[in-house]
Biopython code that builds the backbone (N, CA, C, O; Angstrom):
import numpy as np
from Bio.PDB.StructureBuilder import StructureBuilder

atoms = [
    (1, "UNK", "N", (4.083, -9.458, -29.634)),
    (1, "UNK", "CA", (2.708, -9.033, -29.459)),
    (1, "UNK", "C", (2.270, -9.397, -28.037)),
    (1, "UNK", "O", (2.398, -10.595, -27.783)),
    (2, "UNK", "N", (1.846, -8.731, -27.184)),
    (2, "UNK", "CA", (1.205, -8.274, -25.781)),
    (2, "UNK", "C", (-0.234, -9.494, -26.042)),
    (2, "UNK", "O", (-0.980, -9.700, -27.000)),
    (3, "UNK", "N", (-0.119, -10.080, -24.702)),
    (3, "UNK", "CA", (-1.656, -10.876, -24.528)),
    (3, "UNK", "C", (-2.239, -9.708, -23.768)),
    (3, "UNK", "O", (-1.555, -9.039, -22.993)),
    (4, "UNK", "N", (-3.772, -9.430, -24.054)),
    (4, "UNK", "CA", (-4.618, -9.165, -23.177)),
    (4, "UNK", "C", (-6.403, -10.081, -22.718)),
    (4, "UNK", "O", (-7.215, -10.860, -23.218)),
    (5, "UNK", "N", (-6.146, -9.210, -21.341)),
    (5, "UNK", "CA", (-7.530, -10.286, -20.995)),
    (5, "UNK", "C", (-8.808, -9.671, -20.689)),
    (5, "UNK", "O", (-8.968, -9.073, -19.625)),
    (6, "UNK", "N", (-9.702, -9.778, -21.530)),
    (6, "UNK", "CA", (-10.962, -9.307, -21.380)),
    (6, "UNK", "C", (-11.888, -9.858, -20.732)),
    (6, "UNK", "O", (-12.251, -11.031, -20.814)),
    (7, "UNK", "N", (-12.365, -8.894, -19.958)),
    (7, "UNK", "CA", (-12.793, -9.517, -18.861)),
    (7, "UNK", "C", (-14.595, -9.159, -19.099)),
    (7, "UNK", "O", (-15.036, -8.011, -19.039)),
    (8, "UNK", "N", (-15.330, -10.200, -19.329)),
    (8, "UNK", "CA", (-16.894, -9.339, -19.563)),
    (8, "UNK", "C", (-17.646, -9.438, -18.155)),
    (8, "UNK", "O", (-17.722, -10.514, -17.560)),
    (9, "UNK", "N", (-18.095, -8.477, -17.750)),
    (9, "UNK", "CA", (-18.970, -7.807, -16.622)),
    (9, "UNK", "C", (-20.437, -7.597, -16.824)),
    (9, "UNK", "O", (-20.597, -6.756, -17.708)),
    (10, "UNK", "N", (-21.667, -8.078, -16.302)),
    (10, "UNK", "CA", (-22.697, -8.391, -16.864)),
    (10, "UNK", "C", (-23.546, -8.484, -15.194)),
    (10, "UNK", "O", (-23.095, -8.974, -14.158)),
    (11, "UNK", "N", (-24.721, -7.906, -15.400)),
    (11, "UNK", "CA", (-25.832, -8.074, -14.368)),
    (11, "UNK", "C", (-26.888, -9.174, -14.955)),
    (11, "UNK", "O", (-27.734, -9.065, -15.842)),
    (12, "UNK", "N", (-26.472, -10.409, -14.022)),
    (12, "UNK", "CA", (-27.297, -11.428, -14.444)),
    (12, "UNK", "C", (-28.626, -11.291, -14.898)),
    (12, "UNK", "O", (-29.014, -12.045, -15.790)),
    (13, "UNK", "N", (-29.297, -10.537, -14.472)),
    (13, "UNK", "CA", (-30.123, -9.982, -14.400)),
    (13, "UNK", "C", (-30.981, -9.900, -16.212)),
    (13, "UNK", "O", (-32.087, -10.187, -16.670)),
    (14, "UNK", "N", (-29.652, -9.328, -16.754)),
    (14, "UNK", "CA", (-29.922, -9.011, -18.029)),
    (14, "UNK", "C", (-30.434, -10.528, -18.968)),
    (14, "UNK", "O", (-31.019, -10.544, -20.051)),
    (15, "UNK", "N", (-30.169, -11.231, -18.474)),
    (15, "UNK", "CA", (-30.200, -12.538, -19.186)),
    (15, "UNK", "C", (-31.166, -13.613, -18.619)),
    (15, "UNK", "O", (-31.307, -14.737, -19.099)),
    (16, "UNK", "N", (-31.723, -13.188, -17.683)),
    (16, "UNK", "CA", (-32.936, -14.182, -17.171)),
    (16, "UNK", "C", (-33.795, -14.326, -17.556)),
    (16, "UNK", "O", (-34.204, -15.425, -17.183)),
    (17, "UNK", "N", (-34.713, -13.676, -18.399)),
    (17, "UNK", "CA", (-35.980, -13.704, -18.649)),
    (17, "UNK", "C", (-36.015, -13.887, -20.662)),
    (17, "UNK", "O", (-36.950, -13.618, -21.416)),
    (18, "UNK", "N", (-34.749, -14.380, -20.974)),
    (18, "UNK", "CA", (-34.461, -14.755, -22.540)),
    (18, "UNK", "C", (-35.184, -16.026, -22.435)),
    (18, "UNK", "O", (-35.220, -16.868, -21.538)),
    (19, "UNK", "N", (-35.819, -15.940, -23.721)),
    (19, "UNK", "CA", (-36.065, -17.361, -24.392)),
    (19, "UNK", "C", (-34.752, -18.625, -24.451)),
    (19, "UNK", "O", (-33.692, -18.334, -23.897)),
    (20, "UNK", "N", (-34.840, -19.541, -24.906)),
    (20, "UNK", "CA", (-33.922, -20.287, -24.556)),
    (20, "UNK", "C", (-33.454, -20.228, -26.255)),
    (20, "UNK", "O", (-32.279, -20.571, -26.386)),
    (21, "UNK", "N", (-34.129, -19.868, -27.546)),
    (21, "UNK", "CA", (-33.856, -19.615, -28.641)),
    (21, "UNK", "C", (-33.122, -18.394, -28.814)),
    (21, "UNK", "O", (-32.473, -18.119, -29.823)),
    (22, "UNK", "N", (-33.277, -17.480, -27.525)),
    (22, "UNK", "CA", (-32.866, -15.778, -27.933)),
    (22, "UNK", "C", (-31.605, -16.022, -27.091)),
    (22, "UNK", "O", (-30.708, -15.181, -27.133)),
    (23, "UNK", "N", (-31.466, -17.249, -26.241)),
    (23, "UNK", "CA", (-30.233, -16.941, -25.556)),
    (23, "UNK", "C", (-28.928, -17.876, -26.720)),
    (23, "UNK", "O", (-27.707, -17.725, -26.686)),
    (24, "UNK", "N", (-29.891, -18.990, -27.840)),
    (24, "UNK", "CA", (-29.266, -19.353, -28.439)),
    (24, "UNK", "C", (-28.442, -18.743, -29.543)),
    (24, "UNK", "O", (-27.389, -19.282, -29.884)),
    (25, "UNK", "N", (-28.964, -17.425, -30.227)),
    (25, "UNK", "CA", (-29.093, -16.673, -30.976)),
    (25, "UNK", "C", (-27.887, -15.432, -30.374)),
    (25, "UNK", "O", (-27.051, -14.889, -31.097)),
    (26, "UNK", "N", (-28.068, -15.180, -28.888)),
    (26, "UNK", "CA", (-26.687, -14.717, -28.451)),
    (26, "UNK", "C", (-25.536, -15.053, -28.581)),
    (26, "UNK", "O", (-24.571, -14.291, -28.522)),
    (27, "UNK", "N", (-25.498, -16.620, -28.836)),
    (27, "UNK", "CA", (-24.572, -17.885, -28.419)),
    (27, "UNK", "C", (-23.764, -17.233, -29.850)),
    (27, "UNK", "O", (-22.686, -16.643, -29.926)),
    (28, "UNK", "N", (-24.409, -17.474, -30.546)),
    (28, "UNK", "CA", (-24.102, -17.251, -32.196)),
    (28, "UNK", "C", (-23.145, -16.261, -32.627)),
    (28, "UNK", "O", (-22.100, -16.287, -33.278)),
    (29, "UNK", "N", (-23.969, -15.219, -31.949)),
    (29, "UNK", "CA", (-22.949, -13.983, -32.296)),
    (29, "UNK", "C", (-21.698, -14.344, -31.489)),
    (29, "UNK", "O", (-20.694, -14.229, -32.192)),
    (30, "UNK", "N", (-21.471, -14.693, -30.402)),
    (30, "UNK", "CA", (-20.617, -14.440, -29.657)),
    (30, "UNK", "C", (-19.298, -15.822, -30.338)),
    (30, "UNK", "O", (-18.094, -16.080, -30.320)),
    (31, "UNK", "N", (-20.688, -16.367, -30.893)),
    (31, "UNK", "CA", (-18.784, -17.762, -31.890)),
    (31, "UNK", "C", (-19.369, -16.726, -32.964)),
    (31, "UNK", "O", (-19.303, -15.669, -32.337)),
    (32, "UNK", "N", (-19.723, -16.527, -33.796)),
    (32, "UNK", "CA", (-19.145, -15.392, -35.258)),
    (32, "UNK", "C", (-18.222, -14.563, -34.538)),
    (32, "UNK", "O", (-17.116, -14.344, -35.034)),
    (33, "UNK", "N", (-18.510, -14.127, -33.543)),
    (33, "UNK", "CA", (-17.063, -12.720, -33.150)),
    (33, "UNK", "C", (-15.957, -13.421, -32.909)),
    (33, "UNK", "O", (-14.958, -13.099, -33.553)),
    (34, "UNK", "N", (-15.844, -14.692, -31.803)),
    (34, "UNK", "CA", (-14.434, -15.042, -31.895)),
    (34, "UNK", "C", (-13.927, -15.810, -32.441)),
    (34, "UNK", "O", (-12.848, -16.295, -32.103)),
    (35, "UNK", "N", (-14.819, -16.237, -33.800)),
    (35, "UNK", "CA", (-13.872, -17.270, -34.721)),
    (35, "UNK", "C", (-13.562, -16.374, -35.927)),
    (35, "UNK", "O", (-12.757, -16.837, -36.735)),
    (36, "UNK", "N", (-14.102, -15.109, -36.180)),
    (36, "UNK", "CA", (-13.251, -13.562, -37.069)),
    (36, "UNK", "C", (-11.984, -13.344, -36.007)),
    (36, "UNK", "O", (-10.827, -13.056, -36.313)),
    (37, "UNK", "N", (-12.466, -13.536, -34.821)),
    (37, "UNK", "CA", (-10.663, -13.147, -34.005)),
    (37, "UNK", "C", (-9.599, -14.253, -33.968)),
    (37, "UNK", "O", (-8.371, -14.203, -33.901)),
    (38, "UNK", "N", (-10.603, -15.421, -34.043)),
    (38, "UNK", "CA", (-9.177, -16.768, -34.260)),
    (38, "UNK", "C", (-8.747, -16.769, -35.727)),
    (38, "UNK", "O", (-7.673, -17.325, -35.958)),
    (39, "UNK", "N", (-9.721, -15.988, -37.230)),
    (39, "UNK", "CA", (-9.130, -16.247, -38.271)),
    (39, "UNK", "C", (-7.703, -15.190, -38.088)),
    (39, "UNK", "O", (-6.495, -15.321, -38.291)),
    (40, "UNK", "N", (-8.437, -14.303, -37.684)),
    (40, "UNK", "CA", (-7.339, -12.980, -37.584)),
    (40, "UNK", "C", (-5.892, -13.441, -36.910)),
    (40, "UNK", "O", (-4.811, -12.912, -37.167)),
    (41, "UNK", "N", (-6.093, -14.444, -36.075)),
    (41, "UNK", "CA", (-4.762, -15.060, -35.549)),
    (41, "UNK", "C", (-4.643, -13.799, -34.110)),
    (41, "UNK", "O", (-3.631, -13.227, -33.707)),
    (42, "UNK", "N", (-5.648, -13.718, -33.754)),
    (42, "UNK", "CA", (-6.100, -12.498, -32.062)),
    (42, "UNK", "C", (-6.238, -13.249, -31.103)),
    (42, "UNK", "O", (-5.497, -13.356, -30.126)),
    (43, "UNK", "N", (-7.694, -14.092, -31.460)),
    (43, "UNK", "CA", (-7.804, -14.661, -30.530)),
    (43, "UNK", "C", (-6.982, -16.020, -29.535)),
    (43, "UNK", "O", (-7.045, -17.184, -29.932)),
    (44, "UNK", "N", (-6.475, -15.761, -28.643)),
    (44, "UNK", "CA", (-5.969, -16.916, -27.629)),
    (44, "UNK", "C", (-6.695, -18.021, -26.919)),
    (44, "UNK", "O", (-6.336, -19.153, -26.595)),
    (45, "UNK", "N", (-7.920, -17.307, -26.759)),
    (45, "UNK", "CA", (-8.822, -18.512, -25.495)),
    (45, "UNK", "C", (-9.940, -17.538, -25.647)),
    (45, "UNK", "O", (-9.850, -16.325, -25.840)),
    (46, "UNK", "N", (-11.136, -18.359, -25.515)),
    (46, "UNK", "CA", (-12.497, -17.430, -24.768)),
    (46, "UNK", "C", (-13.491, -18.837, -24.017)),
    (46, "UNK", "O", (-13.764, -20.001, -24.308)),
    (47, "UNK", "N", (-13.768, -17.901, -22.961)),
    (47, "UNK", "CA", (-14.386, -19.451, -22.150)),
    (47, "UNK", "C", (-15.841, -18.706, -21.663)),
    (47, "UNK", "O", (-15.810, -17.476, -21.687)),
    (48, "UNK", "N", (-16.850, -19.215, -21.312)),
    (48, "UNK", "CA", (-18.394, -18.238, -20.133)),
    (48, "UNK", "C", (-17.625, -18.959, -19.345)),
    (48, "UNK", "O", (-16.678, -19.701, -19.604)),
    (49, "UNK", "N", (-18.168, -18.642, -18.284)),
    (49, "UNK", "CA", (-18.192, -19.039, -16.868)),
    (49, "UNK", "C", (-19.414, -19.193, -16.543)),
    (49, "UNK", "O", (-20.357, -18.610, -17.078)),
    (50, "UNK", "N", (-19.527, -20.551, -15.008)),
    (50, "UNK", "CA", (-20.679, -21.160, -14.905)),
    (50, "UNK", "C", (-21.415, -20.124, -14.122)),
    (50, "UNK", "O", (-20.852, -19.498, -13.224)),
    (51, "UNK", "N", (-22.732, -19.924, -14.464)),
    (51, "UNK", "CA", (-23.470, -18.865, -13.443)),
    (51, "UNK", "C", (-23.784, -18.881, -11.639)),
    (51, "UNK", "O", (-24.435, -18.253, -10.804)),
    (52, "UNK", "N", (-22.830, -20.057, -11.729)),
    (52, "UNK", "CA", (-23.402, -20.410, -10.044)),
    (52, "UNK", "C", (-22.613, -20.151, -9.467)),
    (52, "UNK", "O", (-22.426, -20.877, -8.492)),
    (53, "UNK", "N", (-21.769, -19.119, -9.651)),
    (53, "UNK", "CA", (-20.933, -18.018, -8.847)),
    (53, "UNK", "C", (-19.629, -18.420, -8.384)),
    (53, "UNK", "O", (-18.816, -17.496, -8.352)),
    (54, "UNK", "N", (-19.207, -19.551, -8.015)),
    (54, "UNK", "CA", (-17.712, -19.919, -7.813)),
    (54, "UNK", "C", (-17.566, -19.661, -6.375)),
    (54, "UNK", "O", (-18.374, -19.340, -5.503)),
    (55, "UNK", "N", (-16.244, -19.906, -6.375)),
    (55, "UNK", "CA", (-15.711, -19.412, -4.580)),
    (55, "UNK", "C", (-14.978, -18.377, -4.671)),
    (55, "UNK", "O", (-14.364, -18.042, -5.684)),
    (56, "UNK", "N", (-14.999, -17.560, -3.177)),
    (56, "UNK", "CA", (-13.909, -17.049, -2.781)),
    (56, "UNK", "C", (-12.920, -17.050, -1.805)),
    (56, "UNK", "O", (-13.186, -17.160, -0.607)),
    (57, "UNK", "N", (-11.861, -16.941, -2.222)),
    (57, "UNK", "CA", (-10.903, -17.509, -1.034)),
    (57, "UNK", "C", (-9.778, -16.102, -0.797)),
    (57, "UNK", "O", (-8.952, -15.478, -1.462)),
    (58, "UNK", "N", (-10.278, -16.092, 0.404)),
    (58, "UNK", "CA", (-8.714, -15.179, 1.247)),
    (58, "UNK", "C", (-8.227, -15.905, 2.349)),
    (58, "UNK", "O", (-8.532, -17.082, 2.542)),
    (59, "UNK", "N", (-7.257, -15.055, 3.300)),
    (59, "UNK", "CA", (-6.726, -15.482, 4.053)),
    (59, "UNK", "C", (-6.899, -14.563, 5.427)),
    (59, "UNK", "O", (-6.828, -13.365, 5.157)),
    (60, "UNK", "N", (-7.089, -14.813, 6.691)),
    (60, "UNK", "CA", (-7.076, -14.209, 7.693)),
    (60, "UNK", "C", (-6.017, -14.446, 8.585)),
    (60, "UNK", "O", (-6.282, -15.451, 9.245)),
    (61, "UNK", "N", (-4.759, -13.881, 8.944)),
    (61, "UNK", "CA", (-3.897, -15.083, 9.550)),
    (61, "UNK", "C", (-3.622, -16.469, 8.704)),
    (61, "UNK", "O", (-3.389, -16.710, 7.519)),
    (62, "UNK", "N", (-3.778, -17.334, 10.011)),
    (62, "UNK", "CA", (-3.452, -18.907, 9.737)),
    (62, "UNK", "C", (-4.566, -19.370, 9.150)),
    (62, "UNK", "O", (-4.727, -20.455, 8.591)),
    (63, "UNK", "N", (-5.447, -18.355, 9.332)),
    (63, "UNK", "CA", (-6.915, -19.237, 8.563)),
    (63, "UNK", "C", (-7.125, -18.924, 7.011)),
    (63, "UNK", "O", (-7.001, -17.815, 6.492)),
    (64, "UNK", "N", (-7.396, -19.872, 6.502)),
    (64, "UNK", "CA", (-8.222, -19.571, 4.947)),
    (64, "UNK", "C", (-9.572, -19.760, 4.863)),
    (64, "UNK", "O", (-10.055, -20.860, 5.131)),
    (65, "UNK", "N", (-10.290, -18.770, 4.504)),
    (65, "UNK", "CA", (-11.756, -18.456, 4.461)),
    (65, "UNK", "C", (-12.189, -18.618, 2.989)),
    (65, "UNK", "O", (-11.667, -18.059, 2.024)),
    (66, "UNK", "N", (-13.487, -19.687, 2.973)),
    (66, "UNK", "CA", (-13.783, -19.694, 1.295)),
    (66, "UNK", "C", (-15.033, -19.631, 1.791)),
    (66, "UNK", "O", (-15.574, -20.169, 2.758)),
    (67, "UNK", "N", (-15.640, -18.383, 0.413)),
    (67, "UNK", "CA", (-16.998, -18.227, 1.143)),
    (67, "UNK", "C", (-18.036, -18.330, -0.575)),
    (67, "UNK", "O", (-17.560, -17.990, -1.658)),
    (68, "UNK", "N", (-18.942, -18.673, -0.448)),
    (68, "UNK", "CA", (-19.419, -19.075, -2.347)),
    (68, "UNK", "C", (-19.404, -17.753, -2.820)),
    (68, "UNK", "O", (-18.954, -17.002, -1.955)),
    (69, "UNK", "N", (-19.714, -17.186, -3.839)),
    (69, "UNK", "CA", (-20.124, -16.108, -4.495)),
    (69, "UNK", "C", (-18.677, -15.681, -5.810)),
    (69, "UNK", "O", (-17.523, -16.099, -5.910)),
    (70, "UNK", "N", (-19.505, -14.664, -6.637)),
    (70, "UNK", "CA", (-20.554, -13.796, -6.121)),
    (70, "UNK", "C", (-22.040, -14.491, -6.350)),
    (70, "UNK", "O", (-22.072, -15.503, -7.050)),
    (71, "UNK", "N", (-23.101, -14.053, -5.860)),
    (71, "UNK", "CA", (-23.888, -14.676, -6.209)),
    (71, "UNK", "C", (-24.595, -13.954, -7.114)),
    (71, "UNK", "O", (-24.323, -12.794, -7.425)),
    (72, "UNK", "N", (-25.905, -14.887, -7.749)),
    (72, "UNK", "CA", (-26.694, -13.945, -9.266)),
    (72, "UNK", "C", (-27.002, -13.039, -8.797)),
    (72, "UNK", "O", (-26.570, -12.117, -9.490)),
    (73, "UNK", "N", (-27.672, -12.574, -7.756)),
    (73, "UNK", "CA", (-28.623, -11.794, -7.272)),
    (73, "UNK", "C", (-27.580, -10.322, -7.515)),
    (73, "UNK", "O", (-28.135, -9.273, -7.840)),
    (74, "UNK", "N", (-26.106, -10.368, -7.330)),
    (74, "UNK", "CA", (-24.931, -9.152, -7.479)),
    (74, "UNK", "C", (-25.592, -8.736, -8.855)),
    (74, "UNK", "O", (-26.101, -9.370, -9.779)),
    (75, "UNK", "N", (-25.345, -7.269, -8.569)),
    (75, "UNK", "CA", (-25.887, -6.669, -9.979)),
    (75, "UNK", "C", (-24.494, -6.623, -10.911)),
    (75, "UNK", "O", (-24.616, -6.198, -12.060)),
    (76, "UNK", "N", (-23.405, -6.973, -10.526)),
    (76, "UNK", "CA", (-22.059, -7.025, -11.310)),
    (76, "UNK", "C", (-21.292, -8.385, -11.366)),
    (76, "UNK", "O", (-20.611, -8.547, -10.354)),
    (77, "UNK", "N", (-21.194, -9.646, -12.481)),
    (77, "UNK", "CA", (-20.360, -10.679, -12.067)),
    (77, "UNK", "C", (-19.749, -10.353, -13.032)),
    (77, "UNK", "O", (-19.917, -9.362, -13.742)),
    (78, "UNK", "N", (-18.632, -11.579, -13.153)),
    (78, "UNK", "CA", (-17.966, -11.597, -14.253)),
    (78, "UNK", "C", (-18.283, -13.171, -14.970)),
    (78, "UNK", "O", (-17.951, -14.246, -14.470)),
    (79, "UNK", "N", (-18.901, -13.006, -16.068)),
    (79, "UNK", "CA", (-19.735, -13.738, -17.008)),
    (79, "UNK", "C", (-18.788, -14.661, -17.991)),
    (79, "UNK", "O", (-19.294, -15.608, -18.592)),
    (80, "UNK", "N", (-17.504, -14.366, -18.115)),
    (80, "UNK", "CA", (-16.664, -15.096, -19.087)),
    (80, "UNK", "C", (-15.300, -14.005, -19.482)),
    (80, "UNK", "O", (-15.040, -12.823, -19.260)),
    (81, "UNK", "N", (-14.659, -15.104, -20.160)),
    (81, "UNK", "CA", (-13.573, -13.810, -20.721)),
    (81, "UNK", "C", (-13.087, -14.236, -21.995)),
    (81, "UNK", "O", (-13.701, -15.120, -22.592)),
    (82, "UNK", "N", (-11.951, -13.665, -22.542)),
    (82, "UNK", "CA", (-11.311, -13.744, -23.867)),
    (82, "UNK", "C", (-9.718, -13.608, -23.385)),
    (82, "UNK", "O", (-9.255, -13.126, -22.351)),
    (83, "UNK", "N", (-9.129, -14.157, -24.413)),
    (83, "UNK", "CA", (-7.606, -13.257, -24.040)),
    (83, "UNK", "C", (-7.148, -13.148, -25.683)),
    (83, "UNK", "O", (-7.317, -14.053, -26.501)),
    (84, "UNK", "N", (-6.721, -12.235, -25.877)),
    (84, "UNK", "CA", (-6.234, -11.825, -27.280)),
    (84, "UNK", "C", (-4.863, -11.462, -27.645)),
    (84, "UNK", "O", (-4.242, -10.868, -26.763)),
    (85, "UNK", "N", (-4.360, -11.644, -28.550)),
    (85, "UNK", "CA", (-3.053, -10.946, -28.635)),
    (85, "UNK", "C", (-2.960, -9.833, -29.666)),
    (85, "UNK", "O", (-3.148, -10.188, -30.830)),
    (86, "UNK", "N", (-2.620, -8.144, -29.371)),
    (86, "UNK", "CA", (-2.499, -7.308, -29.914)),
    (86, "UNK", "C", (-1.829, -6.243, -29.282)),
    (86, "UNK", "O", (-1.984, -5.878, -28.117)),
    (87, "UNK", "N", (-1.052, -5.755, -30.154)),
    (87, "UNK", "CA", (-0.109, -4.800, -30.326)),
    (87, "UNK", "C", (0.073, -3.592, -29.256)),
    (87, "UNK", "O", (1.133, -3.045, -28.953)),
    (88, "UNK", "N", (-1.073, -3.347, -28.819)),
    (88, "UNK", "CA", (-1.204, -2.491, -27.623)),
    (88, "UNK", "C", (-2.410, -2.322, -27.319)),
    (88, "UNK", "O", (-3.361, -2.689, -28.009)),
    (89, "UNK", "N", (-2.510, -1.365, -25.542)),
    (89, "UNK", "CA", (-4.130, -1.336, -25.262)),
    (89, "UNK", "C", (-5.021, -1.010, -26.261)),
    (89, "UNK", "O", (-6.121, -1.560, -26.311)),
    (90, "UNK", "N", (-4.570, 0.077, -27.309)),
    (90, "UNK", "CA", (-5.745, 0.426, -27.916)),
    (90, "UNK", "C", (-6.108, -0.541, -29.152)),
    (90, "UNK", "O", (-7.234, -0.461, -29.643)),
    (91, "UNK", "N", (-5.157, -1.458, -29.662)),
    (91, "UNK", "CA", (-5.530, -2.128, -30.344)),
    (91, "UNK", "C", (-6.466, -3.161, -29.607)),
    (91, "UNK", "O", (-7.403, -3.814, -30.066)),
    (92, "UNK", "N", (-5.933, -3.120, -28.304)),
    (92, "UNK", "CA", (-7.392, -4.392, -27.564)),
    (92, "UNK", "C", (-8.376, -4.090, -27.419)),
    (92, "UNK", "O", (-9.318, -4.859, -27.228)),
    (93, "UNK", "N", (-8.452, -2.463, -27.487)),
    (93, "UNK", "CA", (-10.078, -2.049, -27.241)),
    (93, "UNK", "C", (-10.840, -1.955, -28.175)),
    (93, "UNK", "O", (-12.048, -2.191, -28.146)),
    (94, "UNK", "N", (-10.060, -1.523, -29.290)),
    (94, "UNK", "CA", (-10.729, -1.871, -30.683)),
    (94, "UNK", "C", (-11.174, -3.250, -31.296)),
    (94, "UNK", "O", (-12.083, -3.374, -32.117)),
    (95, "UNK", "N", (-10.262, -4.459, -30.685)),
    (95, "UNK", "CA", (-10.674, -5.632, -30.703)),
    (95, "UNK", "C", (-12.257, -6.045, -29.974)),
    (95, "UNK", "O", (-13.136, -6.692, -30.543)),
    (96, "UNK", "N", (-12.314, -5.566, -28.801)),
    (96, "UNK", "CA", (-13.181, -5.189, -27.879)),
    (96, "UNK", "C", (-14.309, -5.085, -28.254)),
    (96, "UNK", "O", (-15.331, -5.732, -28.028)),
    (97, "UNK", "N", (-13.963, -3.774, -29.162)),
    (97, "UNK", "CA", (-15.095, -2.899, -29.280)),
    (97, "UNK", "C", (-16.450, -3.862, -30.428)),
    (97, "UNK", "O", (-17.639, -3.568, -30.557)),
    (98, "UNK", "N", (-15.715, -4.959, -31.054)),
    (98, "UNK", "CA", (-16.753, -5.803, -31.474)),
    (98, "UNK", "C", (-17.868, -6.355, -31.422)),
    (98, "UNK", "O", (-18.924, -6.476, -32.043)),
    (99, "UNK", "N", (-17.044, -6.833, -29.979)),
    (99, "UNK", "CA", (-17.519, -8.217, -28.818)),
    (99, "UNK", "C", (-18.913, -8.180, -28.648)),
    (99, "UNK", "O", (-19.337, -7.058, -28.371)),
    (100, "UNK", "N", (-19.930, -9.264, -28.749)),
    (100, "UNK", "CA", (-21.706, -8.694, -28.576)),
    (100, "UNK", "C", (-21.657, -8.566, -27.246)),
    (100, "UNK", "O", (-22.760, -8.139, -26.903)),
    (101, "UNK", "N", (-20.889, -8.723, -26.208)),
    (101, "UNK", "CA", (-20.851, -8.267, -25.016)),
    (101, "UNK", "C", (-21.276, -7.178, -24.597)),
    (101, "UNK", "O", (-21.898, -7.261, -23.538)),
    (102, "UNK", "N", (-21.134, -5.780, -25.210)),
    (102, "UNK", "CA", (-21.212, -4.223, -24.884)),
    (102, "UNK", "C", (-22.516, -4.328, -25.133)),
    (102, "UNK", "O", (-22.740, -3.121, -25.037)),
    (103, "UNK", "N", (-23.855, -4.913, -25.442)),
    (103, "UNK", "CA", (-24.480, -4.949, -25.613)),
    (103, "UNK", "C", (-25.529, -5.086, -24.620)),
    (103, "UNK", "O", (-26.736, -4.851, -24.553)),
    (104, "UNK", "N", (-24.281, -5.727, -23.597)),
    (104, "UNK", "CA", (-25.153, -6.807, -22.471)),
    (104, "UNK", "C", (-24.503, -6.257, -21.386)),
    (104, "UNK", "O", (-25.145, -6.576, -20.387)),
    (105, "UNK", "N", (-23.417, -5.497, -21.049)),
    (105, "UNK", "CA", (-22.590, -5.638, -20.195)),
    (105, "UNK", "C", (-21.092, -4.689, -20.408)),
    (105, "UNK", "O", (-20.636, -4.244, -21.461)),
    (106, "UNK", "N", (-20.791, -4.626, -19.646)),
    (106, "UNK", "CA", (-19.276, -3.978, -20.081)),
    (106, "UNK", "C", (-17.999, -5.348, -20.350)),
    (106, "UNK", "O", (-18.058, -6.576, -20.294)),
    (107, "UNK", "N", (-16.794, -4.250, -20.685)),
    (107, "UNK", "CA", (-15.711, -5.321, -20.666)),
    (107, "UNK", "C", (-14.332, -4.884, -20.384)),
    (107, "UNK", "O", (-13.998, -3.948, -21.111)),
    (108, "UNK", "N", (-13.315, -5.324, -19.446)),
    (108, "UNK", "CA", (-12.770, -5.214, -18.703)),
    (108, "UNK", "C", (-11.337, -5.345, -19.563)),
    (108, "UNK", "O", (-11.122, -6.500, -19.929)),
    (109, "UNK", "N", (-10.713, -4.745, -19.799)),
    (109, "UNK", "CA", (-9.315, -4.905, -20.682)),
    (109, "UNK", "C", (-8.417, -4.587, -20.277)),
    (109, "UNK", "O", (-8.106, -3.396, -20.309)),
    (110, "UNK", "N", (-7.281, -5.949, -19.482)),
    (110, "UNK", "CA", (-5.831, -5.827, -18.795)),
    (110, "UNK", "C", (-4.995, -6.518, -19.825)),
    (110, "UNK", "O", (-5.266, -7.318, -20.720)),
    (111, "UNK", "N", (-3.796, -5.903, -19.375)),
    (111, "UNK", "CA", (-2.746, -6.482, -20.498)),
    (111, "UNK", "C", (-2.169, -7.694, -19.386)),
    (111, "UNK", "O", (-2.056, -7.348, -18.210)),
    (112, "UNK", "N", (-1.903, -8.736, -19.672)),
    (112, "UNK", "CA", (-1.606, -9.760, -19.198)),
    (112, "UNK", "C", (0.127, -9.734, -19.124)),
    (112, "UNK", "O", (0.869, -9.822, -20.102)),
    (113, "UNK", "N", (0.554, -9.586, -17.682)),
    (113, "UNK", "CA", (2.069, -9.364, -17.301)),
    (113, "UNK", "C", (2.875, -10.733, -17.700)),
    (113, "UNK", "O", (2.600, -11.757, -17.074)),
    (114, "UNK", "N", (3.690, -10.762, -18.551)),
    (114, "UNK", "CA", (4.657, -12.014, -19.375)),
    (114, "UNK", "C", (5.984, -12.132, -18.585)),
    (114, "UNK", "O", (7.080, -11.995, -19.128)),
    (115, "UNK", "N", (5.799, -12.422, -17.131)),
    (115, "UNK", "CA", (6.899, -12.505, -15.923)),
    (115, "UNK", "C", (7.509, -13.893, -16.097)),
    (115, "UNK", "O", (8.391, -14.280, -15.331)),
]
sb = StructureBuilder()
sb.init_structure("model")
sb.init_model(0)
sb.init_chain("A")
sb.init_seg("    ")
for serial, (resi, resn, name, xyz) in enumerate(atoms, 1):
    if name == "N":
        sb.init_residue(resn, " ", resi, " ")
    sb.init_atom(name, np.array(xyz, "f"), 0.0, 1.0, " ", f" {name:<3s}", serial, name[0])
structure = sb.get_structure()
């Protein structure tokens, strides 16, 4: 069975102006969805990510450039992910297609290369 990694995509935006009960109440759905995918024996990992955007790092030459972002203000971050194990893409999208994510955001589904 193929890991894949879902990737959720979200405009911060959407989530700023929640109650701190309505963002709790999100929280909820989102463990009911992936503890039906850990009974199912799908789910691998699901983590958020912190909203304060992270780094980025490339390379120019000899130099390495780390610069913060993305930041909230981007109308596109990436908000958290999942990784699942199923049978093929379309079984991941159907896994997917659960997620209270689509609700809020899109979601990003690569099959994870087993090199």
């Amino acid at each position: 069975m193929a890991r894949y990694l879902l990737l959720l995509h979200e405009n911060p935006a959407v989530f700023a102006d929640l109650s701190p009960a309505d963002f709790e109440a999100i929280v909820r759905e989102y463990t009911a969805w992936s503890a039906d995918l850990r009974a199912k024996g799908r789910l691998v990992q699901g983590e958020k990510l912190k909203d304060e955007g992270g780094r980025r790092v490339k390379r120019e030459g000899p130099r390495l450039l780390v610069s913060d972002g993305p930041f909230a203000e981007a109308k596109d971050v990436i908000g958290g992910l999942f990784v699942v194990e199923a049978a093929s893409y379309d079984e991941a999208v159907r896994l997917a297609e659960g997620c209270p994510h689509l609700r809020y955001g899109e979601i990003e589904v690569r099959e994870i290369d087993e090199t």
